[in-house]
SELUMDREN-188242 format. One record per residue (C-alpha): residue number from 1; x, y, z. Coordinates in steps of 0.05 Angstrom, whole numbers, padded with zeros to 5 digits. Layout:
N
  num       x       y       z
  NUM       X       Y       Z
...
# end
This chain:
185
  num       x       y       z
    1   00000   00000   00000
    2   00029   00075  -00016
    3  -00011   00098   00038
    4   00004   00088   00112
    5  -00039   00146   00144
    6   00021   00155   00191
    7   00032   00226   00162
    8  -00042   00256   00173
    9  -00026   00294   00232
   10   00034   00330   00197
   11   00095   00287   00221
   12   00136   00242   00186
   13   00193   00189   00202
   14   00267   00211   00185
   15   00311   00150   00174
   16   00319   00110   00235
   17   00244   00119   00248
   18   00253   00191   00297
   19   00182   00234   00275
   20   00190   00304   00264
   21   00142   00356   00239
   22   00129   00360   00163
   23   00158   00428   00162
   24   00223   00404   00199
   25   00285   00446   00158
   26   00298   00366   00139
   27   00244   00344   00099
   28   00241   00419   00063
   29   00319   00408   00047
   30   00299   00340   00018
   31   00246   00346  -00021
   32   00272   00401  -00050
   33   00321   00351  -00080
   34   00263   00307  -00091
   35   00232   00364  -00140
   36   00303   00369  -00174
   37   00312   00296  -00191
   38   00239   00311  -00218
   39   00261   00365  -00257
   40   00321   00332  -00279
   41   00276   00278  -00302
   42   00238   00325  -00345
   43   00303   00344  -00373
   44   00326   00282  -00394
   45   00267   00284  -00434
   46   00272   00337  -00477
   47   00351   00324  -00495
   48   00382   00277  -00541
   49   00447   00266  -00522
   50   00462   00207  -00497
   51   00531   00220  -00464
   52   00483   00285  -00431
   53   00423   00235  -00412
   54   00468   00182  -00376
   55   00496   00236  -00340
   56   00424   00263  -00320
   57   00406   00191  -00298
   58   00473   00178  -00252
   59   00457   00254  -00220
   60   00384   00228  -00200
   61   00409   00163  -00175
   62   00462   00208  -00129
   63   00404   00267  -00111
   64   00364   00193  -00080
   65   00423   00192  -00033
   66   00429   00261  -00022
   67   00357   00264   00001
   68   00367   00201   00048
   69   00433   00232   00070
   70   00388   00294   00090
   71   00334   00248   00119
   72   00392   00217   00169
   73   00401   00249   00236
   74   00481   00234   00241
   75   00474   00253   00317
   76   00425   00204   00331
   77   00440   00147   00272
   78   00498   00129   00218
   79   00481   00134   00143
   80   00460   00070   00115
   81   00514   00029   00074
   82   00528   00066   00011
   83   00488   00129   00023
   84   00554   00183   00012
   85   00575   00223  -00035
   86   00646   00216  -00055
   87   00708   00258  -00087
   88   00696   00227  -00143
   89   00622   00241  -00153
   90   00650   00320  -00153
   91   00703   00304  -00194
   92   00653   00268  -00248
   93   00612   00330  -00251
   94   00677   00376  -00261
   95   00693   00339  -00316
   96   00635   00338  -00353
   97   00634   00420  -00345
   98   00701   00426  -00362
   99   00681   00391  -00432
  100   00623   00430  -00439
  101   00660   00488  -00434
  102   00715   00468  -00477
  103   00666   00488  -00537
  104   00631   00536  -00514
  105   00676   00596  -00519
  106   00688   00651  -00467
  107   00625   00664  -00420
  108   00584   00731  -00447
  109   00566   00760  -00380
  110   00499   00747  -00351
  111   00450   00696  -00394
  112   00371   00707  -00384
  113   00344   00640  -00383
  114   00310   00606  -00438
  115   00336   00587  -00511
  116   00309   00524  -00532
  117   00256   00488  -00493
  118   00314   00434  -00458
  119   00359   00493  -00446
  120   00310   00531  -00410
  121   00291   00464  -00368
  122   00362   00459  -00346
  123   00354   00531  -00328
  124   00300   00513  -00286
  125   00334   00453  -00251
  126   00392   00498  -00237
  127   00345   00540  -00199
  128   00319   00488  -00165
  129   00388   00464  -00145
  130   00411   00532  -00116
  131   00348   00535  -00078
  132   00361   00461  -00053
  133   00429   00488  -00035
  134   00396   00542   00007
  135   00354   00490   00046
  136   00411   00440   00058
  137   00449   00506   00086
  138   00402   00513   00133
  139   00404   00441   00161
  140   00479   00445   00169
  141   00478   00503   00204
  142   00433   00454   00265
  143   00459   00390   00250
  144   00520   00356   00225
  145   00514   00360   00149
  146   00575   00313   00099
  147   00616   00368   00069
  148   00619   00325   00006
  149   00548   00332  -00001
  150   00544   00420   00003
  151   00610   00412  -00047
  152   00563   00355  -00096
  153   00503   00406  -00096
  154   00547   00472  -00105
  155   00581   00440  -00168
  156   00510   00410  -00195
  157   00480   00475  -00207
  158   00549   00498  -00238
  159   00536   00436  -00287
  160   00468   00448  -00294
  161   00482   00522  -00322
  162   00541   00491  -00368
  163   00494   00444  -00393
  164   00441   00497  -00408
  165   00492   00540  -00456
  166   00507   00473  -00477
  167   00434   00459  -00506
  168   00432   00519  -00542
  169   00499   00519  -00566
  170   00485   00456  -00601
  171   00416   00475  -00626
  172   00447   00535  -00652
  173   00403   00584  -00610
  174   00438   00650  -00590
  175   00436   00670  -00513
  176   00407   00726  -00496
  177   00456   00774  -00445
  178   00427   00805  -00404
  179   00432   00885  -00409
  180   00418   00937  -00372
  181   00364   00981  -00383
  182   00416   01045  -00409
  183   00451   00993  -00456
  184   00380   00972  -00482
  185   00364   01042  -00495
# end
């Protein structure tokens, strides 16, 4: 059953079964990264590139530890077996921006969102991702919060951007730079 009616008076379990209140800095920090692998998944839609759409897949698959990471009250529990991120997960991610960038030229200043309809989705997901950031922020500064993970979610939205002038580098749409109103004038 997907239904357990243990969360109709507004608590829920973290992992190791301790109930908190729904609007606990916890569950807003991880479902936050729940709605990111969502938009991520949306994403992965609306893109071709394979290389681009494995990527997207082993980011959700990391974001599902993330939010169990978040759900885990270190003071009170360990992390289950195999719920971390590692070096390597950041380093993964710094590569594939480095070759993004590699063809992308010198950065024009400040991009408005949008482009083509995948660009502006990973657009989107970058928002998400800074705002997850945000939330995770304000877990660490109660509880103990894995370094590793702040440093995974920092260089995700970095990605996510790449990716984005990515998109509409290889669909040929122009960015628009953003202006100021004098220089529009």
């Amino acid at each position: 059953m997907i239904y357990t009616r243990t969360g109709d008076a507004g608590t829920t379990s973290l992992v190791g079964g301790q109930r908190v209140s729904k609007t606990h800095p916890r569950l807003e920090a991880y479902g936050t990264i729940d709605e990111l692998s969502s938009h991520i998944g949306l994403l992965s839609t609306l893109i071709t590139d394979e290389t681009d759409r494995r990527q997207l897949t082993d980011i959700q698959t990391l974001l599902f530890t993330i939010g169990s990471m978040l759900a885990t009250d270190t003071t009170a529990r360990d992390y289950r077996p195999g719920r971390y991120i590692l070096p390597s997960d950041v380093e993964t991610l710094e590569h594939a921006i480095d070759t993004a960038e590699a063809g992308l030229g010198a950065w024009p200043g400040f991009i408005l969102p949008g482009g083509t309809t995948a660009a502006a989705q990973a657009h989107v997901c970058r928002t998400v991702c800074r705002r997850a950031e945000r939330a995770i922020y304000a877990v660490a500064a109660e509880w103990p919060v894995d370094t590793m993970l702040t440093t995974y979610i920092n260089r995700l939205s970095d990605y996510l951007f790449v990716l984005a002038r990515l998109i509409n580098h290889r669909a040929g749409t122009p960015e628009q730079v953003w202006k100021a109103r004098a220089q529009r004038d």
